[in-house]
C-alpha positions in Angstrom: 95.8 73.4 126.8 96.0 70.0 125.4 95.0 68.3 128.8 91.8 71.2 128.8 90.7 69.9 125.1 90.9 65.9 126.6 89.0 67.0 129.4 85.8 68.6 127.3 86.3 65.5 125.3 85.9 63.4 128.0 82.7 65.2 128.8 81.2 65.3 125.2 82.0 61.6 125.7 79.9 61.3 128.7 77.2 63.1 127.3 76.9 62.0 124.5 77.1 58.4 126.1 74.2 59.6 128.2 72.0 60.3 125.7 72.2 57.1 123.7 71.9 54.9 126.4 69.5 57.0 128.7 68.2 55.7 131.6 67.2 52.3 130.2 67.8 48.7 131.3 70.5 48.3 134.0 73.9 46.6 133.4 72.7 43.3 134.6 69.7 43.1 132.0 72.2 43.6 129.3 73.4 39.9 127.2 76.9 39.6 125.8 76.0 40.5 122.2 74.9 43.8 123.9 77.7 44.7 125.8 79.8 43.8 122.7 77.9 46.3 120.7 77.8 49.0 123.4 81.5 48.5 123.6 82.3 48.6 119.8 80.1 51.6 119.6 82.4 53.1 122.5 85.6 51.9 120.1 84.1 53.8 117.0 83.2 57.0 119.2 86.6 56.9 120.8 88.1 56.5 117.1 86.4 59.4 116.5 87.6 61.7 118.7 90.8 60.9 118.0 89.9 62.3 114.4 88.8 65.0 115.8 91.9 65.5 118.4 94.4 65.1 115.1 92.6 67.7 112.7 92.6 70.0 115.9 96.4 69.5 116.5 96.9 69.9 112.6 94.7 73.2 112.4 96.7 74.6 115.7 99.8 73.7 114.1 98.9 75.9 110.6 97.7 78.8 112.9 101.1 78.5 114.6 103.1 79.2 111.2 100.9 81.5 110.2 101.3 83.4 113.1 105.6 83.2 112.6 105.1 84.0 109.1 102.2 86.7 108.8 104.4 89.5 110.9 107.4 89.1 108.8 105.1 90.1 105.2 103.6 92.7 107.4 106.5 94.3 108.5 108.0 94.5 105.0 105.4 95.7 103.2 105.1 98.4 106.3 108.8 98.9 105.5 108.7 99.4 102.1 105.5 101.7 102.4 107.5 104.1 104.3 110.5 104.1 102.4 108.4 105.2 99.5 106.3 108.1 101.6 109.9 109.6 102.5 111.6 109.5 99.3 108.5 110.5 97.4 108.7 114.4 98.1 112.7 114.1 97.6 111.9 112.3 94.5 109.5 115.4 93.3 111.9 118.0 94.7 114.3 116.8 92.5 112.1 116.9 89.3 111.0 120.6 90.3 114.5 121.7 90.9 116.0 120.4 88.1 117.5 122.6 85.4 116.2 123.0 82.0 117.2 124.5 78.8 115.2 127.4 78.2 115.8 130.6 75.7 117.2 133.6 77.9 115.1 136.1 78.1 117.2 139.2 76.1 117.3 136.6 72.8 113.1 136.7 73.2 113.3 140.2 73.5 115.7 140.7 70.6 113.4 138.3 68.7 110.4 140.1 69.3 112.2 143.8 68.3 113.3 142.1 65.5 109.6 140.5 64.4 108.5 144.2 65.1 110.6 146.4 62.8 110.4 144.0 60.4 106.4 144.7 60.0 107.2 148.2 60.2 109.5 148.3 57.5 107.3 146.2 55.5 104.3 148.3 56.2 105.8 151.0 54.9 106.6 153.0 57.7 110.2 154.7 56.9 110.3 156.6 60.7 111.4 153.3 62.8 110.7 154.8 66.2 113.4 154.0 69.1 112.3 151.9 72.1 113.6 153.0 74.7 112.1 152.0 78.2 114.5 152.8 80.7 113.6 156.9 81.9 116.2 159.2 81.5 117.7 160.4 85.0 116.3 164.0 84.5 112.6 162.8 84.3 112.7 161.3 87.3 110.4 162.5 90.1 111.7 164.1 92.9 111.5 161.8 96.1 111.1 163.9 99.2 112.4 162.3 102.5 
């Protein structure tokens, strides 16, 4: 990898080198002072890329930790997630199943009968009639088989 990313360096290099210079005088036209500035302009591009080849490195390196670290979050909050989907109904079976205190139904009933011949007797009604719901055995229907 790192010998691929000196390689299209190289080229930009090249290229770039190419362009500036084009296809002008030949080396033998050029004086000192130019080949001195050609040279120092080399120096500054080669600087540079060396910039360049450090902030890559650095970058590569934060991608590499983020890579290590990223699958450790995402596998706890994946984790956690499901630990709350399976205990959630458990959670809300427990609520639905758990016992509360509530009147028994005869004491409601007593309450009620009670409430009711009170208003009678306060109505003035002397003849308190007898509920009685359940049927006696001998007014039962027949059941034929």
């Amino acid at each position: 990898m790192q010998r691929m990313i000196n390689w299209v360096i190289f080229l930009w290099v090249i290229y770039l080198l190419s362009l500036v210079l084009g296809c002008g005088r030949s080396g033998r036209d050029l004086s000192d002072e130019q080949w001195l500035g050609l040279q120092a302009e080399m120096q500054q591009e080669r600087t540079e890329v060396g910039q360049q080849r450090d902030q890559l490195e650095s970058d590569r390196r934060d991608w590499d930790s983020r890579e290590r670290s990223e699958p450790v979050i995402a596998a706890t909050i994946t984790a956690s997630v499901l630990l709350v989907c399976c205990v959630a109904p458990l959670v809300l079976m427990a609520v639905l199943l758990w016992p509360r205190k509530s009147e028994p139904a005869i004491e409601v009933v007593n309450d009620l009968l009670i409430e009711a011949a009170a208003s009678q007797v306060e109505d003035g009604d002397d003849d308190i009639k007898r509920l009685d719901h359940s049927p006696k055995p001998d007014r039962l229907p027949s059941r034929q088989a």
